[in-house]
C-alpha positions in Angstrom: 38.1 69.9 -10.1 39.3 66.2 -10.8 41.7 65.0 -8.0 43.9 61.9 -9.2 45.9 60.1 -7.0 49.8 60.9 -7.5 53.1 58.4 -7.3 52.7 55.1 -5.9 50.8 55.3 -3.2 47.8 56.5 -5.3 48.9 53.4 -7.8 48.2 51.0 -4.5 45.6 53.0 -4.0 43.6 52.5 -7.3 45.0 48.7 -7.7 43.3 48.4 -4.2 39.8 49.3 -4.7 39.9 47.7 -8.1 41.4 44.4 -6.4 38.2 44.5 -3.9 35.3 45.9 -6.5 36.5 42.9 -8.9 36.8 40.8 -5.6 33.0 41.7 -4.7 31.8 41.6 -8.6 33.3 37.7 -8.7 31.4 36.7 -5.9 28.2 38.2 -6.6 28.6 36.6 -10.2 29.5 33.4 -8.7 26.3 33.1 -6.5 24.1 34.8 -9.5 25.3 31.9 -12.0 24.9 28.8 -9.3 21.1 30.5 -7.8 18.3 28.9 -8.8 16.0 31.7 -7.8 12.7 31.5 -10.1 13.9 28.4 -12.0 11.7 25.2 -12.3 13.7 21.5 -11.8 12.4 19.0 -13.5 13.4 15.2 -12.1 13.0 13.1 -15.4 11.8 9.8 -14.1 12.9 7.0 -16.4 10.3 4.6 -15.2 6.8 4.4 -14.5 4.7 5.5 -11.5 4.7 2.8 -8.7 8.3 1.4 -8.7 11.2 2.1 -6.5 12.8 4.2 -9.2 9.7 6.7 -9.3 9.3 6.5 -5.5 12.8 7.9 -4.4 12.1 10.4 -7.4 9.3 11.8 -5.7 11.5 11.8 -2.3 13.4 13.9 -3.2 11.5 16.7 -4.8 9.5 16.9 -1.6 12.8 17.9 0.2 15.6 19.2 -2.5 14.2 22.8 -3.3 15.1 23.9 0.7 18.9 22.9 -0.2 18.9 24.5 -3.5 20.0 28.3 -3.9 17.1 30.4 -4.6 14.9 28.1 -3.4 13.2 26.9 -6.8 9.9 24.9 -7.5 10.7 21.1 -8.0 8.4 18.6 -10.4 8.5 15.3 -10.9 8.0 13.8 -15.2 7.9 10.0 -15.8 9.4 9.5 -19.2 9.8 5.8 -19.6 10.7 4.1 -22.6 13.7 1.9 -23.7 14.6 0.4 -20.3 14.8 3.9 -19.0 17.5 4.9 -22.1 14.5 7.7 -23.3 15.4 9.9 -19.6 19.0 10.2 -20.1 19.0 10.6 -23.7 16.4 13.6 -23.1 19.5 15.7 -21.1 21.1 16.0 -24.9 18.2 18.6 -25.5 18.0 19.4 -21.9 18.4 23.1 -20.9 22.2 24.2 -20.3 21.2 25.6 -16.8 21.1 22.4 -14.6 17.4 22.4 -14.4 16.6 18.9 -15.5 18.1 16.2 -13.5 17.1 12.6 -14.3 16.9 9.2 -12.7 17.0 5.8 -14.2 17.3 2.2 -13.7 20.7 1.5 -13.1 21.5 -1.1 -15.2 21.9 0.9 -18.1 25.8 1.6 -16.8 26.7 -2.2 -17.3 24.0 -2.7 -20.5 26.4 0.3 -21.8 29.6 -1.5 -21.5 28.6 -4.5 -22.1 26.2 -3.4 -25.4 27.4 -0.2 -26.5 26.1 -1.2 -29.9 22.4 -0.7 -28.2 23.0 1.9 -25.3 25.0 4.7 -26.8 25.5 6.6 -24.2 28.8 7.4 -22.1 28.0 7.7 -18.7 31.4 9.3 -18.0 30.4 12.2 -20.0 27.2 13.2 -17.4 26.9 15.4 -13.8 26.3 12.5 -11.7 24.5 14.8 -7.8 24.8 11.6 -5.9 23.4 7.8 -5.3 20.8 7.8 -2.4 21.2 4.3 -1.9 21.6 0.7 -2.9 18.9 -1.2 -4.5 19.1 -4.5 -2.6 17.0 -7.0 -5.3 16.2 -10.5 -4.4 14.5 -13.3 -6.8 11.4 -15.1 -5.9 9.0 -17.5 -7.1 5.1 -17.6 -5.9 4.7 -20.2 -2.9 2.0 -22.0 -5.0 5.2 -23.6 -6.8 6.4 -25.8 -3.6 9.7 -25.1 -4.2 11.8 -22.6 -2.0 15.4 -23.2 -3.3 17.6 -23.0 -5.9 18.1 -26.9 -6.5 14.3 -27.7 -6.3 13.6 -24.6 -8.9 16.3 -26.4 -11.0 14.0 -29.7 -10.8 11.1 -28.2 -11.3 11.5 -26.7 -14.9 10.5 -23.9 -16.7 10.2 -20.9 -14.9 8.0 -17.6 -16.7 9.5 -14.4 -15.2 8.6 -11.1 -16.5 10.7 -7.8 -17.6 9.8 -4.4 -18.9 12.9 -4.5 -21.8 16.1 -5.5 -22.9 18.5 -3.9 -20.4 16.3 -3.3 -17.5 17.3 -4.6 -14.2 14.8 -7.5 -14.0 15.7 -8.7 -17.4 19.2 -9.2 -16.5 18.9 -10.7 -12.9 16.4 -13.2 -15.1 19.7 -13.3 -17.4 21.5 -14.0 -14.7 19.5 -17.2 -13.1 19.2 -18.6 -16.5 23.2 -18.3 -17.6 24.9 -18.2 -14.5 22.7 -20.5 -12.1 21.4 -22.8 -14.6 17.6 -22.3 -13.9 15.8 -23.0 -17.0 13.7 -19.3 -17.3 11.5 -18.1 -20.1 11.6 -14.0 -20.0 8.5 -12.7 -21.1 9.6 -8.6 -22.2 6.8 -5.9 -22.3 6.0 -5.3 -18.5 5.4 -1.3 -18.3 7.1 -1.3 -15.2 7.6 -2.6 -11.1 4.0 -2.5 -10.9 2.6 -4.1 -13.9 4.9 -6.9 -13.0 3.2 -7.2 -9.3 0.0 -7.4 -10.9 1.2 -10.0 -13.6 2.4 -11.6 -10.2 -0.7 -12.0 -8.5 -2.7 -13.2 -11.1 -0.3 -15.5 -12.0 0.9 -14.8 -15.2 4.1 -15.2 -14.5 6.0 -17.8 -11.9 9.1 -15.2 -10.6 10.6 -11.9 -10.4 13.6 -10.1 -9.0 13.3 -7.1 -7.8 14.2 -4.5 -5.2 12.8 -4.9 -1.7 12.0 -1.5 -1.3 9.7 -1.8 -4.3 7.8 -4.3 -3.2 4.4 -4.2 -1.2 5.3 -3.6 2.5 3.2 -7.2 3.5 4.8 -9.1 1.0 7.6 -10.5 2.9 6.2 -10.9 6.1 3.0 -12.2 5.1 4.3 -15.0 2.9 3.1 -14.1 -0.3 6.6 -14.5 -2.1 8.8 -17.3 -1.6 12.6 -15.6 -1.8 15.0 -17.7 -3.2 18.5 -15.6 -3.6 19.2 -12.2 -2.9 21.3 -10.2 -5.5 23.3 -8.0 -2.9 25.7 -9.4 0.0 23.9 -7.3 2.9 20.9 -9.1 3.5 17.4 -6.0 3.3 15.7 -5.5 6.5 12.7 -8.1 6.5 14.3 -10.4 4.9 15.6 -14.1 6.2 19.1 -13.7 6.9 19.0 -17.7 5.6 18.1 -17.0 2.1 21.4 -17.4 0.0 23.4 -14.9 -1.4 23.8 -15.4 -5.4 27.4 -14.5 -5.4 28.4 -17.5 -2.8 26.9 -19.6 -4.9 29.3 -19.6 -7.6 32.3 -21.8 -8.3 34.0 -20.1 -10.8 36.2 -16.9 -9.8 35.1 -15.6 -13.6 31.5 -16.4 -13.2 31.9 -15.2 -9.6 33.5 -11.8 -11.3 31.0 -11.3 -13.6 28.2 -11.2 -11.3 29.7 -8.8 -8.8 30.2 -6.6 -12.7 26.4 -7.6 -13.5 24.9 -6.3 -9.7 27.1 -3.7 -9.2 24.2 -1.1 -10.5 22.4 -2.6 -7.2 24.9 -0.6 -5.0 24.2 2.6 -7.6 21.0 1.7 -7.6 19.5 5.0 -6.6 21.3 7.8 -9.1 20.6 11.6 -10.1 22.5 13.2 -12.8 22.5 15.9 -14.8 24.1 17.0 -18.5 27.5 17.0 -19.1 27.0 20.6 -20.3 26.6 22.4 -16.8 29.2 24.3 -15.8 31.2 23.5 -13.2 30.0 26.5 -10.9 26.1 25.3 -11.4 27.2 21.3 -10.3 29.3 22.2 -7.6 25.7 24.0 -6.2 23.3 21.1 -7.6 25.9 18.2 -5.6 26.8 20.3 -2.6 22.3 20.5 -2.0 21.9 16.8 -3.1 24.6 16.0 0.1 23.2 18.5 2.4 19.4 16.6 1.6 20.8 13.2 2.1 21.8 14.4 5.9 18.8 16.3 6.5 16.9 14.5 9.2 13.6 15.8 7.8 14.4 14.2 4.5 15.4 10.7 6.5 12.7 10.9 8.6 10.1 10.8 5.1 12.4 7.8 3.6 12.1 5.9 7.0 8.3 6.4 6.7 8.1 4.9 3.3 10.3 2.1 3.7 13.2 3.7 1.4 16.9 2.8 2.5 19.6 6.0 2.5 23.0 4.8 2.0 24.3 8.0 0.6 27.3 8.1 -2.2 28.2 11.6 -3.3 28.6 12.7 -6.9 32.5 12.8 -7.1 32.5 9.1 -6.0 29.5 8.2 -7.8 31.7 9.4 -11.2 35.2 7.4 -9.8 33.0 4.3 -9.9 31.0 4.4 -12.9 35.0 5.1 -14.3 36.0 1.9 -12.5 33.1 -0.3 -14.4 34.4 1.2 -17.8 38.2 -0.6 -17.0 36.6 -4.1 -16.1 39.2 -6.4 -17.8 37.9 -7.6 -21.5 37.7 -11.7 -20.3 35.4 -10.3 -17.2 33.3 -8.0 -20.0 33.0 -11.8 -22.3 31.5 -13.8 -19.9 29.4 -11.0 -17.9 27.6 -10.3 -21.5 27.1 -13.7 -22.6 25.3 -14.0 -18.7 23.3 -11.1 -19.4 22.7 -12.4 -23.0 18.7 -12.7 -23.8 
């Protein structure tokens, strides 16, 4: 015979159990839709193999599938093409479970506020995991030049310095040196990345470069091979002679000053991983909260200390506040820092 619970106390009674059986079925849900058990993450690189882009890439899936619910297999795909632009475009036709993340060069955030005619992408609209770091880049010349400064580089004349394409990060420090220091430098476009520009280097293609020190082979600085001129970022990188200039000192003009910090400020984002817009907010929440426990994880420090890679770690939530906070730069600020980056 059927028994039903009578009067209120069986009401509590059956509102209990429901209350904890919809309690439990919420949390199991919960976990189910943020696990990654049997998935595959793909890390999009939007470079080439060799650079510093590709390199903290390939950090990071040695180490991110231990944080990751479920555990899941993590693989690495270059997809360059278009200054990086091709990698973040690809998370349009990306998979709505979080399982591509992607990494570019940075300077695609200013390049889309300063050229939204060319980079059509909203990066307020995107999952941004975290920034591992900041890209310290300095400029240099080869020593076979004799010059070692920014007034006898001036003198000298024409500088050749190389750049994959429009909106990269090399193309606009070369921007920069040309329209905001004066230097008078030829860009030469059509470098396949980092590395093809470090060969074009050595042979001597091409007189210059800027670039981030993490990038660069590890004898380069110490051995003399590269005469640094400026460094992009205020922190001087380890190796590097605490002497050589900073490019933002440099500058008279509080506009021209203002512009440059807008133009670098990819350099202290210089090291993002996002994912689409379209994950939900259960599946981010998992993807930011094992991106911040890798960051911390000694094991994970420990392989970025062996390859020379710098950790300064933002987390997603901040990441997003500051990409917001390049969007409101003040229209005069915008004028001058595009017709610096102009080409």
């Amino acid at each position: 015979m059927l028994v039903r619970p009578v009067g209120w106390l069986g009401s509590l009674i059956v509102l209990a159990l429901l209350a904890v059986s919809g309690d439990g079925w919420a949390q199991t849900h919960a976990e189910d839709v943020a696990s990654f058990a049997g998935k595959t993450i793909r890390i999009v690189v939007g470079m080439p193999p060799g650079g510093g882009v590709d390199a903290y890439a390939r950090l990071v899936q040695r180490h991110l599938d231990r944080h990751l619910p479920g555990s899941p297999l993590v693989i690495v795909q270059n997809m360059p093409g278009a200054g990086s632009m091709r990698s973040v475009m690809s998370l349009a036709a990306a998979p709505e479970d979080s399982t591509a993340i992607v990494t570019f060069s940075s300077s695609l955030l200013t390049e889309s506020v300063l050229f939204p005619e060319r980079v059509k992408i909203d990066f307020r609209a995107y999952g941004f995991l975290g920034n591992l770091g900041e890209d310290g880049r300095i400029c240099f010349v080869r020593p076979a030049l004799g010059v070692r400064d920014l007034a006898g580089l001036k003198a000298r004349g024409r500088l050749v310095f190389g750049a994959t394409a429009a909106g990269t990060s090399g193309n606009i420090d070369a921007a920069m040196l040309r329209n905001l220091f004066g230097l008078d430098v030829h860009i030469v476009n059509g470098y396949a990345g980092s590395a093809a520009k470090r060969l074009a280097f050595e042979r001597g293609e091409i007189d210059g470069d800027c670039g981030g020190v993490t990038s660069l082979p590890s004898d380069w600085l110490p051995s003399g091979k590269i005469a640094v001129f400026m460094r992009l970022s205020p922190e001087p990188a380890p190796g590097l002679d605490p002497a050589v200039p900073f490019g933002g000192a440099l500058l008279t003009s509080d506009t021209d000053r203002r512009a440059y910090d807008f133009l670098v400020t990819p350099q202290r984002l210089g090291r993002l991983f996002v994912t689409s817009g379209k994950t939900s907010p259960a599946r981010l929440a998992a993807l930011r909260e094992a991106f911040g426990r890798m960051m911390a994880d000694p094991k994970f420090l420990a392989d970025a200390g062996k390859l020379n890679l710098s950790v300064v770690p933002t987390n997603g939530e901040q990441v997003e506040r500051d990409i917001a906070a390049l969007y409101a730069t003040p229209r005069e600020i915008l004028a001058r820092a595009r017709s610096a980056a102009g080409e």
